[in-house]
N, C-alpha and C positions, 0 to 999 in steps of 0.2 A: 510546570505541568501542563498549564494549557497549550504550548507551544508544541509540546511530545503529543496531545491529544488530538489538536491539528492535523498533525502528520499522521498520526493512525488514522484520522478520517479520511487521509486522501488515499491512504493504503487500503483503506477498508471497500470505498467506493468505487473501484475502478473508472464504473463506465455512467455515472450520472445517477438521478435520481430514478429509484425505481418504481414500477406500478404499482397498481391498490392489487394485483396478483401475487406480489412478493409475499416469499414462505414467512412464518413469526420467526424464524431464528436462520441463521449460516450456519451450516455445521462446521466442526473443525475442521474436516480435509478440504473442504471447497474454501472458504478463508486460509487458509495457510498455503494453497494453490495461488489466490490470486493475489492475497499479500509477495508472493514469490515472482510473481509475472509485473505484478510494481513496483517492488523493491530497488531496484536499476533507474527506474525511473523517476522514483523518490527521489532520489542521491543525488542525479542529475540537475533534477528541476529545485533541490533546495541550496546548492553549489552555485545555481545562477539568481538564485532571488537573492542570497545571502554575498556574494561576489562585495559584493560595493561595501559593506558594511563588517567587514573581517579584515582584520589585520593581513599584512601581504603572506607569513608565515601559518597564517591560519591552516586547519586538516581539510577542509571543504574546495576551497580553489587551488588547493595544491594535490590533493589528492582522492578526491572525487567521482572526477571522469575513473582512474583507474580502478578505485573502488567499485563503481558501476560497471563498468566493464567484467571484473571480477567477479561480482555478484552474477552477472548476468550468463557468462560462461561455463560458471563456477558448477550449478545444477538449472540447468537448461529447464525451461518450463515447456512440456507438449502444448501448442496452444489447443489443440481438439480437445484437452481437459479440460481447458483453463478456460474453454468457450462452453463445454459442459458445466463446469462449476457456476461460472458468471449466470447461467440461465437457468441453473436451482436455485442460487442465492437470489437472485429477481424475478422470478417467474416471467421471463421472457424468452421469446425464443427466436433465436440468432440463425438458427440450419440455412433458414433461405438468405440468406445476403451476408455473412459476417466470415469473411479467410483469414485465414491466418494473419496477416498484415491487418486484415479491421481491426481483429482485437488487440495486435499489440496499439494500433492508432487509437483505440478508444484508451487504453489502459494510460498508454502515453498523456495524453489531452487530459484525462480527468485529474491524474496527477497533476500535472502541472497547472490547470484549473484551480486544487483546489491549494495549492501550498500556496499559490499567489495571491486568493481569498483571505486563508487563511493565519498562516503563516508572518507572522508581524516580523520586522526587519530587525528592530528592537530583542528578538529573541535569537536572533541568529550566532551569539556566543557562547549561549547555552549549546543550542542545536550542534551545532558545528565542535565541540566537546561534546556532545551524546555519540553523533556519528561519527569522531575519530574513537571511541571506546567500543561503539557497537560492528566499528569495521571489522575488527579484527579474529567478527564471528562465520562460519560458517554458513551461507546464504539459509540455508534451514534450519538452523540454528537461530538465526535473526528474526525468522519467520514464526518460531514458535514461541520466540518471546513475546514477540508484538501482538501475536495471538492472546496473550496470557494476558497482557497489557488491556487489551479492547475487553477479552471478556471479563475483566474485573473492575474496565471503568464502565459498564453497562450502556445500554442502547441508549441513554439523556447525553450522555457524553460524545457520542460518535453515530450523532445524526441517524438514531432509530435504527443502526444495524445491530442487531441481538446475535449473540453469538450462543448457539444451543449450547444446554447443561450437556456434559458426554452421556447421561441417561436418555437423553430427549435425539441421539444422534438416529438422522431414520427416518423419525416421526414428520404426519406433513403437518 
């Protein structure tokens, strides 16, 4: 479980630790955006932390990259949302300096930031059986699990990002 929880924290994070401006909660459409814009990058950066430490047969460095790829192609994220999103979920704002390439580079970076933090090598058997079972879902599909996941292991679990009740969606 900690190891699954890890990995929601670096999905949940994209782009580092946010200001004393950030909103009390994410709502759902902006977290399952940005989980959708790191999700490829997940896959990627836990493929190479876990490389050394898996069986040659393993689902991760054999099939990975094209899982990522997959995901990635699969439902395209607009980054102008997903730079919208990022700057409701943080209270920051990106307009003046962040293109389309910053944000996939921050999304990129914090991922793989934080799975190498976090992500113990030691769990990479589990992981690597989560990710050949959860490959075979639908990139929004995978997005709204892991949503369900974070918003039920609450903000102690995944470094103070609060995912709003659907009643509270809206609210500042």
């Amino acid at each position: 479980m900690k190891a699954a929880i890890a990995l929601l924290t670096g999905l949940a994070l994209i782009a580092g630790e946010a200001q004393a401006a950030k909103p009390p909660c994410v709502e759902h459409r902006d977290m399952r955006l940005l989980l959708r814009l790191a999700l490829p990058e997940a896959v990627e950066a836990l493929a190479d932390r876990c490389r050394s430490e898996l069986p040659a047969d393993a689902f991760l460095p054999n099939e990975g990259a094209g899982l990522a790829n997959r995901l990635r192609s699969q439902d395209p994220v607009d980054l102008a949302e997903a730079r919208g999103a990022f700057e409701r979920a943080t209270g920051q704002d990106l307009s003046s300096f962040a293109s389309d390439d910053t944000v996939r580079s921050l999304a990129r970076q914090y991922v793989d930031d934080q799975i190498t933090q976090h992500v113990a090598v030691k769990d990479c058997p589990q992981i690597d059986t989560m990710m050949e079972l959860a490959g075979t879902l639908r990139t929004s599909t995978m997005a709204d699990a892991l949503l369900l996941v974070l918003a039920a292991a609450g903000p102690d679990q995944v470094k103070g990002v609060a995912i709003c009740r659907p009643e509270d969606e809206g609210e500042p």
